[in-house]
C-alpha atoms as a printed R data frame, in Angstrom:
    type eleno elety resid chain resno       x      y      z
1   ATOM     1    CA   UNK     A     1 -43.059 45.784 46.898
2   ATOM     2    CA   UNK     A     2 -40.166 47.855 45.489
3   ATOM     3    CA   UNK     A     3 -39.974 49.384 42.056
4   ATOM     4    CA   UNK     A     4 -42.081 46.838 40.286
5   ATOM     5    CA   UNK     A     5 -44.940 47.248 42.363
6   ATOM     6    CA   UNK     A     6 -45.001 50.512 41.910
7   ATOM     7    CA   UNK     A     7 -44.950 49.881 38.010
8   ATOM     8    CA   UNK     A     8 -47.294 47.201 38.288
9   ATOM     9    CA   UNK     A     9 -49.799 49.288 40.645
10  ATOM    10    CA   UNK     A    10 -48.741 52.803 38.829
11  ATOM    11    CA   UNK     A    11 -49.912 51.646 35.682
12  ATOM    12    CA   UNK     A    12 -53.100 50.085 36.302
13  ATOM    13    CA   UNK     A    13 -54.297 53.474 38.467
14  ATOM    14    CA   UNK     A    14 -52.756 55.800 35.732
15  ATOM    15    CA   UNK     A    15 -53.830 53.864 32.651
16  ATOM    16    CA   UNK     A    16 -57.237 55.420 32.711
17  ATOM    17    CA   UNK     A    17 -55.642 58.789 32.122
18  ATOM    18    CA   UNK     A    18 -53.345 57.272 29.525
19  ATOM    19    CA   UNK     A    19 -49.623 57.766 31.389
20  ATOM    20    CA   UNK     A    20 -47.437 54.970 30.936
21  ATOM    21    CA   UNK     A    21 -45.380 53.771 33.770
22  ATOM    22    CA   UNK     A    22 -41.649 52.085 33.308
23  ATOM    23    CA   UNK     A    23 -39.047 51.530 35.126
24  ATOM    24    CA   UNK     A    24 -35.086 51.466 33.916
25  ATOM    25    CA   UNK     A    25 -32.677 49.360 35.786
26  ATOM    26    CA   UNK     A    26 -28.930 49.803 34.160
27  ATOM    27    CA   UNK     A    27 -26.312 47.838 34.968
28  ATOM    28    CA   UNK     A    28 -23.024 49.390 35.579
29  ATOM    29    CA   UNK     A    29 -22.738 53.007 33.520
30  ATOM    30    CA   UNK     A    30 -19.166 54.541 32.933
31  ATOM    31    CA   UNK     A    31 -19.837 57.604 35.078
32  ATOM    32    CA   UNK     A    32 -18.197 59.677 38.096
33  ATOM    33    CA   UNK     A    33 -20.473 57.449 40.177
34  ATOM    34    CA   UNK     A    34 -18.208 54.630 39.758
35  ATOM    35    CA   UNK     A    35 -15.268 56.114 41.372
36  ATOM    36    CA   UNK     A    36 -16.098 54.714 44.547
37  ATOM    37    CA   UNK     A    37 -15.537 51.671 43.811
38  ATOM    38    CA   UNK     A    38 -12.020 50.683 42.987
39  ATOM    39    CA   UNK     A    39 -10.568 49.544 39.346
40  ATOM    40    CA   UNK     A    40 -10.550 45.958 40.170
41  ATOM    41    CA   UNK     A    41 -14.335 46.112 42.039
42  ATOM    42    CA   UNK     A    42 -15.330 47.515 38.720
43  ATOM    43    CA   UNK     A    43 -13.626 44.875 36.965
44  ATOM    44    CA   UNK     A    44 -14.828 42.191 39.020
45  ATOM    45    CA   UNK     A    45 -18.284 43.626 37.926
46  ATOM    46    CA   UNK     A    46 -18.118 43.667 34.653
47  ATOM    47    CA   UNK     A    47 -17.681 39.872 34.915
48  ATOM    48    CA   UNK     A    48 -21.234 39.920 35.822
49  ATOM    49    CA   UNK     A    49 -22.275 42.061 32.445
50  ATOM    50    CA   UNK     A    50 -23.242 39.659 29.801
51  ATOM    51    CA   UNK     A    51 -21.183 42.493 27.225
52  ATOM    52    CA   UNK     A    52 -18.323 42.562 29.465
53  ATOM    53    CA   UNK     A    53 -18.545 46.138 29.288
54  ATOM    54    CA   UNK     A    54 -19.561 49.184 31.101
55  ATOM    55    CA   UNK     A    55 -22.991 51.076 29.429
56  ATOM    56    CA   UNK     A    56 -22.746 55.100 28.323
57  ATOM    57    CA   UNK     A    57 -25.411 57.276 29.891
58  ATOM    58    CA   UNK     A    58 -26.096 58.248 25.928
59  ATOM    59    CA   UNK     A    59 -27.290 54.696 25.775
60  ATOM    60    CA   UNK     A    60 -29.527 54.728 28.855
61  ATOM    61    CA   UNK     A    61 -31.103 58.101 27.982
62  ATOM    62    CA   UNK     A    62 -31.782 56.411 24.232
63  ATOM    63    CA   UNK     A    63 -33.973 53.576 26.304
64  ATOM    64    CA   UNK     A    64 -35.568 56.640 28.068
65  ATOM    65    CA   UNK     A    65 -36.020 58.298 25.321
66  ATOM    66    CA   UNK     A    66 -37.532 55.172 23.370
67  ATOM    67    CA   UNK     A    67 -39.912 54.543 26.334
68  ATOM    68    CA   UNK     A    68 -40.972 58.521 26.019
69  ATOM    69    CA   UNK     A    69 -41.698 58.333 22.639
70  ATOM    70    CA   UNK     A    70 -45.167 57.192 20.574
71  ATOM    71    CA   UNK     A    71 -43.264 54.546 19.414
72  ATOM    72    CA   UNK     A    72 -43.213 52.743 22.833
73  ATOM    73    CA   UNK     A    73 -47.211 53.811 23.197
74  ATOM    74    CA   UNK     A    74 -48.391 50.185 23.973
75  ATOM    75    CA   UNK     A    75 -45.483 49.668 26.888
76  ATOM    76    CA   UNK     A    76 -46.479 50.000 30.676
77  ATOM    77    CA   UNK     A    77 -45.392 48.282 33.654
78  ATOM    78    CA   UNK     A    78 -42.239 47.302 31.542
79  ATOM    79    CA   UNK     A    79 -39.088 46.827 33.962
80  ATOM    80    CA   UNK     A    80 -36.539 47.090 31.329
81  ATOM    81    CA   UNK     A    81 -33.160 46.447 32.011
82  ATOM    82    CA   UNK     A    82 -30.348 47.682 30.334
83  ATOM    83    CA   UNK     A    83 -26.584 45.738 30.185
84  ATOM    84    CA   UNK     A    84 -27.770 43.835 33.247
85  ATOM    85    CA   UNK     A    85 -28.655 40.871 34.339
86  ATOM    86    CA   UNK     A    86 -32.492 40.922 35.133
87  ATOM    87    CA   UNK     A    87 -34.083 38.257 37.292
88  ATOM    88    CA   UNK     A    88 -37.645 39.501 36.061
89  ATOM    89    CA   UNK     A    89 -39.194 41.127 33.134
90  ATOM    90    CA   UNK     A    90 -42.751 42.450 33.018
91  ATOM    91    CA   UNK     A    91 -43.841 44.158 29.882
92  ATOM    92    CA   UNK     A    92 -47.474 45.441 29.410
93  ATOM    93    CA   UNK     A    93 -48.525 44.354 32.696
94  ATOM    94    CA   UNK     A    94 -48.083 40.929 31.955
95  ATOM    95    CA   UNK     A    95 -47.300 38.281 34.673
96  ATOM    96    CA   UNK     A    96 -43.557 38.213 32.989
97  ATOM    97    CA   UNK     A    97 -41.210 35.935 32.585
98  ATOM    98    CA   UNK     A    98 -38.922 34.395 35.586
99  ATOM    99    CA   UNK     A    99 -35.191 34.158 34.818
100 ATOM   100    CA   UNK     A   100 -33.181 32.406 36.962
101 ATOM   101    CA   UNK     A   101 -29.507 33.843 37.085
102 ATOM   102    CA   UNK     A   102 -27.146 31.505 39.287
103 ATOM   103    CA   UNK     A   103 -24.081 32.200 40.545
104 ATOM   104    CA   UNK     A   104 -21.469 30.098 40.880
105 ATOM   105    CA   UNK     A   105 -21.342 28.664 44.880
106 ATOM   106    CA   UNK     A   106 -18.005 30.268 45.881
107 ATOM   107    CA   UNK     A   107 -16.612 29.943 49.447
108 ATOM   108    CA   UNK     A   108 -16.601 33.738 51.353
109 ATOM   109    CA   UNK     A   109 -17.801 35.256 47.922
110 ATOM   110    CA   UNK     A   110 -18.181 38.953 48.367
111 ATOM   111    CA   UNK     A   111 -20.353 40.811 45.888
112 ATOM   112    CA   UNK     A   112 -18.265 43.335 43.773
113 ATOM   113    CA   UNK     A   113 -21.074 45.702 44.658
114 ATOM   114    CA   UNK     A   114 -20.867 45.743 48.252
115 ATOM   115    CA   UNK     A   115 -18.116 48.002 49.447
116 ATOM   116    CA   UNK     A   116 -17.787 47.274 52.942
C-alpha cells in the first residue's frame, strides 16, 4: 500500500480523535542530499520539474507548516506534492483525481534518479 495507504487508512482510524494525516512528497530540494548525484543527473532532473527548478527546504517546511496549522483543519489523507510531478492526488479522503504523466518512449532511457 505505500504512503497513501497509510494516509488513507491513518486518517479514517485517527479522525475520531481529530489528528489529521498528510503526506509531503517534494520533488528535487537544493540540499547536501543532492550531492550524490552528479551536476548533469541533477540537470537531467530538473527537466522533469514543471518550474525547471530545484525547491528550498524553506518552501517545503512552509507546506508543513500550512498543513500544521488551523488553517489546513479540514485536510486529511491529502498527498500533496510539492515541485513534482504527482501521478495521484487525494485530498480529504476523497477517491482523487488520476493524472496521467507520460514520458516520452526513448530507446535505453535511464531515469536521472537511478544512480546505478
Amino acid at each position: 500500500m505505500g504512503v497513501a495507504g497509510d494516509d488513507q487508512s491513518g486518517s479514517i482510524d485517527l479522525a475520531p480523535r481529530k489528528i489529521r494525516v498528510n503526506s509531503v512528497h517534494p520533488g528535487p530540494i537544493d540540499t547536501e542530499m543532492l550531492c550524490i548525484r552528479t551536476p548533469e543527473q541533477n540537470r537531467q532532473r530538473l527537466q522533469l520539474v514543471p518550474m525547471k527548478r530545484m525547491g528550498t527546504a524553506e518552501e517545503v517546511a512552509s507546506l508543513v507548516l500550512f498543513l500544521l496549522s488551523d488553517e489546513s483543519g479540514y485536510t486529511t489523507a491529502a498527498e500533496v506534492a510539492i515541485g513534482n510531478r504527482q501521478r495521484r492526488i487525494t485530498v480529504n479522503g476523497s477517491a482523487g483525481a488520476r493524472v496521467r504523466v507520460r514520458k516520452p518512449a526513448r530507446k535505453n532511457f535511464r531515469h536521472p534518479d537511478r544512480i546505478e
